[in-house]
PQR file with spaces between the fields and no chain letter, atoms N, CA, C, O and H, PARSE charges and radii, in Angstrom:
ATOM       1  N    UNK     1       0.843   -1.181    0.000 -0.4000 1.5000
ATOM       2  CA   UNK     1       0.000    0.000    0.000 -0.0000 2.0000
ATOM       3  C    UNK     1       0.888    1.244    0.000  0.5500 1.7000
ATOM       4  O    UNK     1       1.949    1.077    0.601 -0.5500 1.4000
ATOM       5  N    UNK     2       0.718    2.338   -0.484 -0.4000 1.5000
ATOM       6  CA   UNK     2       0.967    3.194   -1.040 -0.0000 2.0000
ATOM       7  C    UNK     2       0.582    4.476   -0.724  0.5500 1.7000
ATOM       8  O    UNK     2      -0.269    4.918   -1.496 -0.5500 1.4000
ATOM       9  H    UNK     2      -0.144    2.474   -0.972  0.4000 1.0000
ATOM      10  N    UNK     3       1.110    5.611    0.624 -0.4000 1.5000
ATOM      11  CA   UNK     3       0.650    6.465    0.938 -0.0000 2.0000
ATOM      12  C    UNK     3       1.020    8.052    0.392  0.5500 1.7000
ATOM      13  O    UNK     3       2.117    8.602    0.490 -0.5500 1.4000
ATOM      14  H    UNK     3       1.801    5.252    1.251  0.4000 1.0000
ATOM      15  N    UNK     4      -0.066    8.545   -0.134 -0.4000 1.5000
ATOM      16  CA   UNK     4       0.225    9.694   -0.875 -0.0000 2.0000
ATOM      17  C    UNK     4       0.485   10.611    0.385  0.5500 1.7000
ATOM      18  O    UNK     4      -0.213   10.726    1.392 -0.5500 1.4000
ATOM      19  H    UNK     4      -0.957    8.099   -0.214  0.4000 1.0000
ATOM      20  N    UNK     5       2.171   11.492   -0.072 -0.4000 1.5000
ATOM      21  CA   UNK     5       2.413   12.650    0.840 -0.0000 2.0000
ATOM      22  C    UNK     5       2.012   13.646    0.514  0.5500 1.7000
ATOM      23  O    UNK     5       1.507   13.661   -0.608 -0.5500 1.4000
ATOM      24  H    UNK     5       2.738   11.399   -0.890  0.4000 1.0000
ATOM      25  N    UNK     6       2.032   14.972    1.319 -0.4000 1.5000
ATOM      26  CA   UNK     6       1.626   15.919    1.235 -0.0000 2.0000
ATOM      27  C    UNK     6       1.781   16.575    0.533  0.5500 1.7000
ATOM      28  O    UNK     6       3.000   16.715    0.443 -0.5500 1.4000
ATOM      29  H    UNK     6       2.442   14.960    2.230  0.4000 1.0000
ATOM      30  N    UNK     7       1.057   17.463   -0.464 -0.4000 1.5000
ATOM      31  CA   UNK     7       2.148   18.188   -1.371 -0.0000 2.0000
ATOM      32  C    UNK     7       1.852   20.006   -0.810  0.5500 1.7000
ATOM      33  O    UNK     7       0.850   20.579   -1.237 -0.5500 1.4000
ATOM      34  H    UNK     7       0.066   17.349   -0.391  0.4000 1.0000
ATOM      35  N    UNK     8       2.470   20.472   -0.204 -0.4000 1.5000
ATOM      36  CA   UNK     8       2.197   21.541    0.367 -0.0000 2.0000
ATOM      37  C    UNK     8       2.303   22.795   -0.375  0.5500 1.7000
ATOM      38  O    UNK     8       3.030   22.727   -1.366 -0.5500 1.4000
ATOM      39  H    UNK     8       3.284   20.006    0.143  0.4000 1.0000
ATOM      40  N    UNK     9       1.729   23.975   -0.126 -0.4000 1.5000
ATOM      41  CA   UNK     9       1.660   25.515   -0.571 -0.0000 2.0000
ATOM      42  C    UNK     9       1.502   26.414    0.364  0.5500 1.7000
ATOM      43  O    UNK     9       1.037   26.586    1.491 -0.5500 1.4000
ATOM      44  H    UNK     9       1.138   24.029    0.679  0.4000 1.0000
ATOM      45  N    UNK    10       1.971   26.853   -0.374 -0.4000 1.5000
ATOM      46  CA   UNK    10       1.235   28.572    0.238 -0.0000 2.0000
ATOM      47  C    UNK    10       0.476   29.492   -0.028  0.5500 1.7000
ATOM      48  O    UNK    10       0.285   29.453   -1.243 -0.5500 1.4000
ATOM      49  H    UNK    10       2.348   26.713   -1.289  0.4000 1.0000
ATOM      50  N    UNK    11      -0.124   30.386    0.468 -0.4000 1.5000
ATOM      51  CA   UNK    11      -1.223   31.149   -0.673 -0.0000 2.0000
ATOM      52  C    UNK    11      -0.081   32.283   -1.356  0.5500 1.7000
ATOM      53  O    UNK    11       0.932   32.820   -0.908 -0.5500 1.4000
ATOM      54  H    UNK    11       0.032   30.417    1.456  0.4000 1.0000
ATOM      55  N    UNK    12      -0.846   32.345   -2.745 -0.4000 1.5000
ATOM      56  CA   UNK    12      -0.222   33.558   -3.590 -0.0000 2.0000
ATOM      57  C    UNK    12      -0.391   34.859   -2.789  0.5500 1.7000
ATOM      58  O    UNK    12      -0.359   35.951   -3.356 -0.5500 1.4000
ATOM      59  H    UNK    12      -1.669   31.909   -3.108  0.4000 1.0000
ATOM      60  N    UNK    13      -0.555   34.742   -1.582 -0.4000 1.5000
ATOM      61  CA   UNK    13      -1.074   36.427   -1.094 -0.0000 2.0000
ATOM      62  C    UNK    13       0.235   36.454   -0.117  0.5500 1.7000
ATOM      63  O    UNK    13       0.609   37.514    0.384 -0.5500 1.4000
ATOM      64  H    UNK    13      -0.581   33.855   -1.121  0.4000 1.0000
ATOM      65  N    UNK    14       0.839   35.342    0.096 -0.4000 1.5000
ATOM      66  CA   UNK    14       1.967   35.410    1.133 -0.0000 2.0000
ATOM      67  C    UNK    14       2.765   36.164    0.765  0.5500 1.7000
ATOM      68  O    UNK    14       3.228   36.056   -0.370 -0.5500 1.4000
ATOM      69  H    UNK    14       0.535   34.480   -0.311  0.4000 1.0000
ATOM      70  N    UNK    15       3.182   37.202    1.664 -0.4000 1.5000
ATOM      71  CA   UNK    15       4.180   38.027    0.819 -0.0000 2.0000
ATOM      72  C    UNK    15       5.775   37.788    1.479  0.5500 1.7000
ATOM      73  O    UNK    15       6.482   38.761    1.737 -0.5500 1.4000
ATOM      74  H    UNK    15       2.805   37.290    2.587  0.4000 1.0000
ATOM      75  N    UNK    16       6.127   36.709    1.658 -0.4000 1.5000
ATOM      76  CA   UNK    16       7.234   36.213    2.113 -0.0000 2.0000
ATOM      77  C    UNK    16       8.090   37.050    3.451  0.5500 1.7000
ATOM      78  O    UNK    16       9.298   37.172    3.653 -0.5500 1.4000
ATOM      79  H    UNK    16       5.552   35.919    1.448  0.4000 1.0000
ATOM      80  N    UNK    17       7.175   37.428    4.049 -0.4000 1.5000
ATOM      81  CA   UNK    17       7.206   38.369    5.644 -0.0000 2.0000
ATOM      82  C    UNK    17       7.449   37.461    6.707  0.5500 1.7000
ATOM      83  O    UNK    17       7.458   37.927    7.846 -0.5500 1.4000
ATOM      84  H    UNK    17       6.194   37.328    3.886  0.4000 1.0000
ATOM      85  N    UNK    18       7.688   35.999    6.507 -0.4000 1.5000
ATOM      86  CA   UNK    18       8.061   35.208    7.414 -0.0000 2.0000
ATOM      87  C    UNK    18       6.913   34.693    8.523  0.5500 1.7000
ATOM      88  O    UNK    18       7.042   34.024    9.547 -0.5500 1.4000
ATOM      89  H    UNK    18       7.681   35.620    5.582  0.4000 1.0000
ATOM      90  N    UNK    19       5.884   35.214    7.964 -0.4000 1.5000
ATOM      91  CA   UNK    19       4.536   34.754    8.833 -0.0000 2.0000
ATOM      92  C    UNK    19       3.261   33.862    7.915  0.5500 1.7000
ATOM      93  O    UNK    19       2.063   34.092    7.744 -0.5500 1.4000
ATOM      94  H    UNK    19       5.779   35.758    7.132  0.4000 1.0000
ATOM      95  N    UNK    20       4.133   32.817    7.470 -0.4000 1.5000
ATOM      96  CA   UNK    20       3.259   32.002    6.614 -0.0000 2.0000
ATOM      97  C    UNK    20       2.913   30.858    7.071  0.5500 1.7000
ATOM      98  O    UNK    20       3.595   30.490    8.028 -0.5500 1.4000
ATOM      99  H    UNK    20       5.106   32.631    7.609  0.4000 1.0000
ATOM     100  N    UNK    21       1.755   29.860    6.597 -0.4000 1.5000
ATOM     101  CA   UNK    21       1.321   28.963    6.785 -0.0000 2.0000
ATOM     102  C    UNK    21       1.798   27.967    5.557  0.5500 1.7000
ATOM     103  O    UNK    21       1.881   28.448    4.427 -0.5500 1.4000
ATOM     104  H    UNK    21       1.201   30.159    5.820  0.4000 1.0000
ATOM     105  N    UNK    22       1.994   27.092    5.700 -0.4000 1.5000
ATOM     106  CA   UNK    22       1.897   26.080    4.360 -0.0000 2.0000
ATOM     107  C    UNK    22       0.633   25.096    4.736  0.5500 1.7000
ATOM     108  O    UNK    22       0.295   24.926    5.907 -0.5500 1.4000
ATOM     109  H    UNK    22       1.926   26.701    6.618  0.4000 1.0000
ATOM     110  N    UNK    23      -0.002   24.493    3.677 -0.4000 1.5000
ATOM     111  CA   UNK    23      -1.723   23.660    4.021 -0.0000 2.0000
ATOM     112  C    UNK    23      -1.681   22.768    2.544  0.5500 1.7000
ATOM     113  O    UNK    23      -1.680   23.275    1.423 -0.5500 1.4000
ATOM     114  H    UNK    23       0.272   24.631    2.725  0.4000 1.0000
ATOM     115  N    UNK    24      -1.649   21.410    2.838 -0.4000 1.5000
ATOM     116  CA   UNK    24      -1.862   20.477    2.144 -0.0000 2.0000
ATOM     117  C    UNK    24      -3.425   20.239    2.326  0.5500 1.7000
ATOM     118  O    UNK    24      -3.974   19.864    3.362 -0.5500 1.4000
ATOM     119  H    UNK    24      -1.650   20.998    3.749  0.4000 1.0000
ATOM     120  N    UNK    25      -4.064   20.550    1.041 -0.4000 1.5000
ATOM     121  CA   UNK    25      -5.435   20.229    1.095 -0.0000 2.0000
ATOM     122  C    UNK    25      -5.768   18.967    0.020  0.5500 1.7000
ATOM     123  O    UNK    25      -6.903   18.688   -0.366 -0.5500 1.4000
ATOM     124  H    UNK    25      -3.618   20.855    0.200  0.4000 1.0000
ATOM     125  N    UNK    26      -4.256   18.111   -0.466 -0.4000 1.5000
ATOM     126  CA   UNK    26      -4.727   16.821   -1.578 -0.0000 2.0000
ATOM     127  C    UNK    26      -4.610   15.680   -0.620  0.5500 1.7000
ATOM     128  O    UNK    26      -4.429   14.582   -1.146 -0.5500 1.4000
ATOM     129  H    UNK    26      -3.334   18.337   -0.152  0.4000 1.0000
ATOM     130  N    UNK    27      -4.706   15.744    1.169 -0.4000 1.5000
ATOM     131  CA   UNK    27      -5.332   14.657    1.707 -0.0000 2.0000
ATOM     132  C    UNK    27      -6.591   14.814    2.135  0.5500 1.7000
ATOM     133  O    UNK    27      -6.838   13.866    2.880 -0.5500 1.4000
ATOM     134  H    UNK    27      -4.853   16.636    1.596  0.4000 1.0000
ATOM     135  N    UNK    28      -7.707   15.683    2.023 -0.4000 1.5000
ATOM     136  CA   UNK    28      -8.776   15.860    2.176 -0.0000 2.0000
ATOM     137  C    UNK    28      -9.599   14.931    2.052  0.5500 1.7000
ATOM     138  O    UNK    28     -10.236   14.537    3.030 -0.5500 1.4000
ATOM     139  H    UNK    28      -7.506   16.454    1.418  0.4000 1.0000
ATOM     140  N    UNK    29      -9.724   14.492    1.052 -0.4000 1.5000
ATOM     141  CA   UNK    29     -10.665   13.232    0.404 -0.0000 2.0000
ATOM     142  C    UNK    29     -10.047   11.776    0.660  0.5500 1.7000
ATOM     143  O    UNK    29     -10.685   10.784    1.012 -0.5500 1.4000
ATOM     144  H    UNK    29      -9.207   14.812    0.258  0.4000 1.0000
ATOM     145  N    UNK    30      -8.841   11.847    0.442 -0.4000 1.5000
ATOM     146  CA   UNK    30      -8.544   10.847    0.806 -0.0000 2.0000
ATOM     147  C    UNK    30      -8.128   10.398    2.093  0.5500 1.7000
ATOM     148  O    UNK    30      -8.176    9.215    2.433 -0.5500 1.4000
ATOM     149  H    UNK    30      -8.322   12.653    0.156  0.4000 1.0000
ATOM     150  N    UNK    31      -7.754   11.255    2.754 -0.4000 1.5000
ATOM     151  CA   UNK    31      -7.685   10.991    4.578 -0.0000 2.0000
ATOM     152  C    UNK    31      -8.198   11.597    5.465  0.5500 1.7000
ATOM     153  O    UNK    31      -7.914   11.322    6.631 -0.5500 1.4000
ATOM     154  H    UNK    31      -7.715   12.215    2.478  0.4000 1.0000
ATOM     155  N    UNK    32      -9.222   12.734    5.104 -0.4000 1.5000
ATOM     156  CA   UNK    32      -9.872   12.954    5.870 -0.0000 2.0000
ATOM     157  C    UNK    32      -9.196   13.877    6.630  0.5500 1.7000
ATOM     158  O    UNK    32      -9.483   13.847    7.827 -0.5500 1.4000
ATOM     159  H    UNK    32      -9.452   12.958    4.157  0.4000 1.0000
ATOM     160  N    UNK    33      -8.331   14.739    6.262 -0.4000 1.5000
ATOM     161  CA   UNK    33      -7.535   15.712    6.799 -0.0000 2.0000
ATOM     162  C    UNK    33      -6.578   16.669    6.225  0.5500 1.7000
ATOM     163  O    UNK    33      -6.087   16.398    5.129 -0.5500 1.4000
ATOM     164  H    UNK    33      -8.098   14.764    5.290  0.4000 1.0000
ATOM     165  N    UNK    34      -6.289   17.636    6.763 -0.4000 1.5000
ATOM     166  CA   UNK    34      -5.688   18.827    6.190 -0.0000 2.0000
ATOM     167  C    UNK    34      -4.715   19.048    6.822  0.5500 1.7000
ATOM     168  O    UNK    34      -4.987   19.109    8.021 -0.5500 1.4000
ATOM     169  H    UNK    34      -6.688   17.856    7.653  0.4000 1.0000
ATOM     170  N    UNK    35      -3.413   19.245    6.547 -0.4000 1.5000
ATOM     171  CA   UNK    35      -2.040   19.589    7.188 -0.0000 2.0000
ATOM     172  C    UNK    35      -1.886   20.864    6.900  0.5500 1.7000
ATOM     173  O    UNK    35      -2.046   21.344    5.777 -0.5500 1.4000
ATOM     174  H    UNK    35      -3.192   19.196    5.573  0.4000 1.0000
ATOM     175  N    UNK    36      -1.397   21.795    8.436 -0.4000 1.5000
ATOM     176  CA   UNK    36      -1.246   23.001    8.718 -0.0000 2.0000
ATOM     177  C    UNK    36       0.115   23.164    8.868  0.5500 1.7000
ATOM     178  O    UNK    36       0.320   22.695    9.988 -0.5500 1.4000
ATOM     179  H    UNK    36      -1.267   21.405    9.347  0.4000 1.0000
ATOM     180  N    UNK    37       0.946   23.463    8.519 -0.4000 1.5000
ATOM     181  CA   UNK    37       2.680   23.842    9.004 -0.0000 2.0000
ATOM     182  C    UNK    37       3.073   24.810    9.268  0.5500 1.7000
ATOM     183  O    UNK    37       2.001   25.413    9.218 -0.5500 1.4000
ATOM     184  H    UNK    37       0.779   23.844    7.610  0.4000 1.0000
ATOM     185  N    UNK    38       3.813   25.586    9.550 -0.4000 1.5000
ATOM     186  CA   UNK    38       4.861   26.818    9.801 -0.0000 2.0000
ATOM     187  C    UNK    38       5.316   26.831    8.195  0.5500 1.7000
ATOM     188  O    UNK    38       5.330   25.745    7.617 -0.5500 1.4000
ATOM     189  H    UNK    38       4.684   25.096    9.590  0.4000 1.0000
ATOM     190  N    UNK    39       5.516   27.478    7.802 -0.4000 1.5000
ATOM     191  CA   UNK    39       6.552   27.444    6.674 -0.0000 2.0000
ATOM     192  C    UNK    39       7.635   27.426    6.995  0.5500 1.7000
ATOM     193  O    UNK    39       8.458   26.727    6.404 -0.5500 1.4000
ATOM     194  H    UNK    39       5.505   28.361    8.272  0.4000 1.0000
ATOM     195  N    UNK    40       8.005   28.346    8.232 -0.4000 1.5000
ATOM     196  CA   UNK    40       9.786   28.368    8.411 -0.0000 2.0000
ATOM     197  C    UNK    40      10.023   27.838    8.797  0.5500 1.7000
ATOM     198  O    UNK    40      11.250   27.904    8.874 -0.5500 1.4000
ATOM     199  H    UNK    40       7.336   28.915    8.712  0.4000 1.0000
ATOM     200  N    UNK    41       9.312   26.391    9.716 -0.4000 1.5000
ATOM     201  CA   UNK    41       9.992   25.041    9.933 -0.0000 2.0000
ATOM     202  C    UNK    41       9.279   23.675    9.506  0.5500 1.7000
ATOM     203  O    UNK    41       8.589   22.906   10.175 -0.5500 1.4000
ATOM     204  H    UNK    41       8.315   26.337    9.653  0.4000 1.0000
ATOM     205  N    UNK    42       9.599   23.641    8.427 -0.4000 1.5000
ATOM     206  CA   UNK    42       8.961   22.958    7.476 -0.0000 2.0000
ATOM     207  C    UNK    42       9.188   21.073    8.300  0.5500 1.7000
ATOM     208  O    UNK    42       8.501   20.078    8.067 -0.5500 1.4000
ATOM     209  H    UNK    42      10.160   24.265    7.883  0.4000 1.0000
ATOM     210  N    UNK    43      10.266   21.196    9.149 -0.4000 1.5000
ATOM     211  CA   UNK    43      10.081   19.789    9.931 -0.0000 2.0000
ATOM     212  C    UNK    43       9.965   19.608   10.969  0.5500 1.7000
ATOM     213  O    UNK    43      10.212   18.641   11.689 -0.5500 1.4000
ATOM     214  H    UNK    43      10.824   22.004    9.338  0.4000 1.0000
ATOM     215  N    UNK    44       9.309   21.180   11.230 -0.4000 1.5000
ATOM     216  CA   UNK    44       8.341   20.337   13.045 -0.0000 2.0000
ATOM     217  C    UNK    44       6.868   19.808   12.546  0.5500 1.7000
ATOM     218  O    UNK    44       6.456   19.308   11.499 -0.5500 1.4000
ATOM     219  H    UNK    44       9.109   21.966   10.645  0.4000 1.0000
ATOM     220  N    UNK    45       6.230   20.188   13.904 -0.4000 1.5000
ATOM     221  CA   UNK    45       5.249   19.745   13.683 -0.0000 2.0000
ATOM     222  C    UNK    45       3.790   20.629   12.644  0.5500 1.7000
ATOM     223  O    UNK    45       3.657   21.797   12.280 -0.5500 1.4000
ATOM     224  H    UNK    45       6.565   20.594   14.755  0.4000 1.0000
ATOM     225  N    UNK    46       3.063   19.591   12.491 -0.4000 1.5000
ATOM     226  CA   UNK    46       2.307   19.941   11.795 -0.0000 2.0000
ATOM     227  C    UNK    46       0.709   19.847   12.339  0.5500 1.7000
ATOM     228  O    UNK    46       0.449   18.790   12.915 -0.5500 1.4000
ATOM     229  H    UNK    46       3.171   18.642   12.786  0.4000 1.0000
ATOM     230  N    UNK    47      -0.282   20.729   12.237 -0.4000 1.5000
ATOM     231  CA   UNK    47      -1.630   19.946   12.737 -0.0000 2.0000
ATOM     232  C    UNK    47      -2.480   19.571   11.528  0.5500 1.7000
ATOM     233  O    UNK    47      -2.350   19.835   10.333 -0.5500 1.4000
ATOM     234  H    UNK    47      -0.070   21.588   11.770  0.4000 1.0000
ATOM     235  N    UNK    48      -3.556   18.745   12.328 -0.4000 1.5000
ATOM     236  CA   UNK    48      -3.971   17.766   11.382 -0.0000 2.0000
ATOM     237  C    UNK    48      -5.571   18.140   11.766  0.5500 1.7000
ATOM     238  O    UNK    48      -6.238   17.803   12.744 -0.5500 1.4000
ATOM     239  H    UNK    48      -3.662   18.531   13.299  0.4000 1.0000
ATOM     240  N    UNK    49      -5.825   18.751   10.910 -0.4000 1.5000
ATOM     241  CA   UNK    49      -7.100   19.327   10.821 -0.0000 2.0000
ATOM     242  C    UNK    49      -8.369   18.434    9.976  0.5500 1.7000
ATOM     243  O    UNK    49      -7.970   17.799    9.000 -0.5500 1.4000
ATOM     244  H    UNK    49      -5.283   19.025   10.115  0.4000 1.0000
ATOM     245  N    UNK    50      -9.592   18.368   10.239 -0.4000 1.5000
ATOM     246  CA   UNK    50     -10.765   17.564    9.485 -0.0000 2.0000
ATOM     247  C    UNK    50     -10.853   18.739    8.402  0.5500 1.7000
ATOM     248  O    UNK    50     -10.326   19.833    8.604 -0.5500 1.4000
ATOM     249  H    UNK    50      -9.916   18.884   11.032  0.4000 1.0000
ATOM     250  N    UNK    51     -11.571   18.423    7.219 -0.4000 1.5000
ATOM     251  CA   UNK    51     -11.959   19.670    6.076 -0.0000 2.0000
ATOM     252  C    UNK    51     -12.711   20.408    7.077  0.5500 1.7000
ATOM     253  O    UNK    51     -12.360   21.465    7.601 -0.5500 1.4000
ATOM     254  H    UNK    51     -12.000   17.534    7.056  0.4000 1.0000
ATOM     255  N    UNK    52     -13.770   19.759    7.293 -0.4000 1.5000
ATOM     256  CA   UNK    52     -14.499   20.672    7.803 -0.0000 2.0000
ATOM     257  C    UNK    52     -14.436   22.372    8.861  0.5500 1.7000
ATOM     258  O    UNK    52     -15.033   23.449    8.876 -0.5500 1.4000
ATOM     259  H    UNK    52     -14.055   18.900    6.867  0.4000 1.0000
ATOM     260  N    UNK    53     -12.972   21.477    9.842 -0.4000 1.5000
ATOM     261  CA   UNK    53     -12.304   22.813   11.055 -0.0000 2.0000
ATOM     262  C    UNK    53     -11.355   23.495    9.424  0.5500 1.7000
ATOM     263  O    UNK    53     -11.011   24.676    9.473 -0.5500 1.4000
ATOM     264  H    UNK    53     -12.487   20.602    9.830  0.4000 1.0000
ATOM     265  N    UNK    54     -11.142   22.977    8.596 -0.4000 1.5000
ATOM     266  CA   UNK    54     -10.508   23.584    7.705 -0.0000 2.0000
ATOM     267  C    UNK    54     -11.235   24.684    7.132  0.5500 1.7000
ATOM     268  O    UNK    54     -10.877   25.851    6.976 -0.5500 1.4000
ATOM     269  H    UNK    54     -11.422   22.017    8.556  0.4000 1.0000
ATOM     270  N    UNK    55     -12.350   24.095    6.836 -0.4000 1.5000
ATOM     271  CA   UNK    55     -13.630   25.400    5.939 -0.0000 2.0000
ATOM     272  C    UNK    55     -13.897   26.572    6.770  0.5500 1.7000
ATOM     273  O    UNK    55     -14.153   27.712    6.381 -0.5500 1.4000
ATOM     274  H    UNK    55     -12.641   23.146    6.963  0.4000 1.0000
ATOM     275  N    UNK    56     -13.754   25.917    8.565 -0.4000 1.5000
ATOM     276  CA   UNK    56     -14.491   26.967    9.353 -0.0000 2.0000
ATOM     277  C    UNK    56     -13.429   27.871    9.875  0.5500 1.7000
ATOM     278  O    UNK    56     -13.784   28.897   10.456 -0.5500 1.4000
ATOM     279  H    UNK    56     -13.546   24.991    8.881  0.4000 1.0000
ATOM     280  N    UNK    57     -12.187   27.606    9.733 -0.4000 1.5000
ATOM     281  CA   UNK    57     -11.223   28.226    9.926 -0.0000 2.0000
ATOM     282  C    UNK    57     -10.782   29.525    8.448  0.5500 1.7000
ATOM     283  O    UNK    57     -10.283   30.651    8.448 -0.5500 1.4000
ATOM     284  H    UNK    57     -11.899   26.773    9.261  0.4000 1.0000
ATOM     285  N    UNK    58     -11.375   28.442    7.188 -0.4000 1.5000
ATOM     286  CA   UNK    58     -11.427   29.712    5.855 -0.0000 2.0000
ATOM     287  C    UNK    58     -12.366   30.442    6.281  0.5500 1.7000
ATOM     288  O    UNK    58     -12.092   31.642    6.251 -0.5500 1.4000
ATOM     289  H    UNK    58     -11.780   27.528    7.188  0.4000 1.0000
ATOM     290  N    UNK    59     -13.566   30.129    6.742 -0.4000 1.5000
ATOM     291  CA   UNK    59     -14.602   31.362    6.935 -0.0000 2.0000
ATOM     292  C    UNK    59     -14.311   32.543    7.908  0.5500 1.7000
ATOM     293  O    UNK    59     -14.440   33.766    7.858 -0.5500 1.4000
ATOM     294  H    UNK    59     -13.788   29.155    6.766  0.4000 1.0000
ATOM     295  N    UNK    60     -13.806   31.522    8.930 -0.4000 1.5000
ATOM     296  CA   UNK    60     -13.340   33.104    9.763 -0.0000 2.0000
ATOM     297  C    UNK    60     -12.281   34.064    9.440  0.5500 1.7000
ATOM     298  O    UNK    60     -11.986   34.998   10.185 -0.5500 1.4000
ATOM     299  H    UNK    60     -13.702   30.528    8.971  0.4000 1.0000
ATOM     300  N    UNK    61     -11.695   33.811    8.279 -0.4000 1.5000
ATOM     301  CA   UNK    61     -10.437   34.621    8.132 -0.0000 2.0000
ATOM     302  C    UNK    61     -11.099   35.382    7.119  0.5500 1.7000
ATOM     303  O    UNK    61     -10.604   36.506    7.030 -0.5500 1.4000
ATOM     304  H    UNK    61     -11.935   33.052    7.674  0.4000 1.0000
ATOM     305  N    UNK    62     -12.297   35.121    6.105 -0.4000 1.5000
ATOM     306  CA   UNK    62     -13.014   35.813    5.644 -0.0000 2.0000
ATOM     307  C    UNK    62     -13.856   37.047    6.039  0.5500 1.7000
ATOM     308  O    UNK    62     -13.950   38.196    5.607 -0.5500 1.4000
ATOM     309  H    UNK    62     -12.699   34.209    6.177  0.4000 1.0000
ATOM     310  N    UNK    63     -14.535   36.207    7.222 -0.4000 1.5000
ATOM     311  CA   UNK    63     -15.082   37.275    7.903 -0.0000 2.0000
ATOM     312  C    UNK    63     -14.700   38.254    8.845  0.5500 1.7000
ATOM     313  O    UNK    63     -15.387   38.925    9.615 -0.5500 1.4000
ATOM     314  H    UNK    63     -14.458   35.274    7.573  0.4000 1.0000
ATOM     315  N    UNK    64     -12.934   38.202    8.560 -0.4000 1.5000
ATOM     316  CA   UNK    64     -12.316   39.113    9.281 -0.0000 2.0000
ATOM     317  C    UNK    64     -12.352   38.981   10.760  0.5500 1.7000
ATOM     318  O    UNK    64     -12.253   40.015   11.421 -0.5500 1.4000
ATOM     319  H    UNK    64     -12.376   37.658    7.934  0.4000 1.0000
ATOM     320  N    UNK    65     -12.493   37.736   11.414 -0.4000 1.5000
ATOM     321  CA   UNK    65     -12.945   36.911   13.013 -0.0000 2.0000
ATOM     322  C    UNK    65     -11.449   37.101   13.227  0.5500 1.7000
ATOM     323  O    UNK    65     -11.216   37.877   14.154 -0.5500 1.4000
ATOM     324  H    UNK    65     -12.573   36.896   10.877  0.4000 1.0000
ATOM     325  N    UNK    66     -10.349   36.593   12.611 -0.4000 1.5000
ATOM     326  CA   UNK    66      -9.344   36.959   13.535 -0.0000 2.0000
ATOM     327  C    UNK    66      -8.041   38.189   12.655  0.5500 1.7000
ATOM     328  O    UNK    66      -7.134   38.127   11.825 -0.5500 1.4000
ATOM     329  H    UNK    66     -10.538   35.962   11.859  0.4000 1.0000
ATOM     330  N    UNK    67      -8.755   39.235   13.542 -0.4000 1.5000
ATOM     331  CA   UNK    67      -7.872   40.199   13.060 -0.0000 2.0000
ATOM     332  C    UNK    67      -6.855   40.320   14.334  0.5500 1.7000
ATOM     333  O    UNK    67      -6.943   39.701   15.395 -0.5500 1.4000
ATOM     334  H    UNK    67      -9.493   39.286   14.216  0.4000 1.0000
ATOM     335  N    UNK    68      -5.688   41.451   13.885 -0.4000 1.5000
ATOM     336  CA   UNK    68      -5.043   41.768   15.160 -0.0000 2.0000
ATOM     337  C    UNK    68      -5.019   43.412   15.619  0.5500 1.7000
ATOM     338  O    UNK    68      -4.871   44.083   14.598 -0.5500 1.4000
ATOM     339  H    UNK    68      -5.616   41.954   13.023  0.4000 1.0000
ATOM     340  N    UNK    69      -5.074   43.890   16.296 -0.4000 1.5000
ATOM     341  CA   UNK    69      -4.730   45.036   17.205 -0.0000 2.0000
ATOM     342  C    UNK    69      -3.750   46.222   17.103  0.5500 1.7000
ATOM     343  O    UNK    69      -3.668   47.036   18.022 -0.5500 1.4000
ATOM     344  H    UNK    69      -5.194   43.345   17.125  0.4000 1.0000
């Protein structure tokens, strides 16, 4: 058996300010989860999110829920 790895990104909006996320969203369907990383340490850890905390986590950044100060 044969486990597909992550293939990770970043969004095109990152403007390489050192405060990025990387998010594998091509295990979604197939495992039922979404990998969250640091970008700048691409080999710690990672969380492992359902789509779903994934969608609700896109919505709030939409709706401007977590801004900062």
């Amino acid at each position: 058996m044969t486990t597909e790895p992550p293939r990770w990104f970043k969004s095109s909006y990152s403007d390489n300010g050192g405060a990025c996320v990387e998010v594998a969203t091509n295990l979604a369907t197939t495992h039922d989860t979404v990998p969250v990383r640091d970008s700048k340490n691409p080999q710690g850890p990672a969380l492992a999110l359902t789509p779903g905390t994934w969608a609700a986590f896109l919505g709030g950044v939409q709706q401007g829920a977590f801004t900062t100060a």
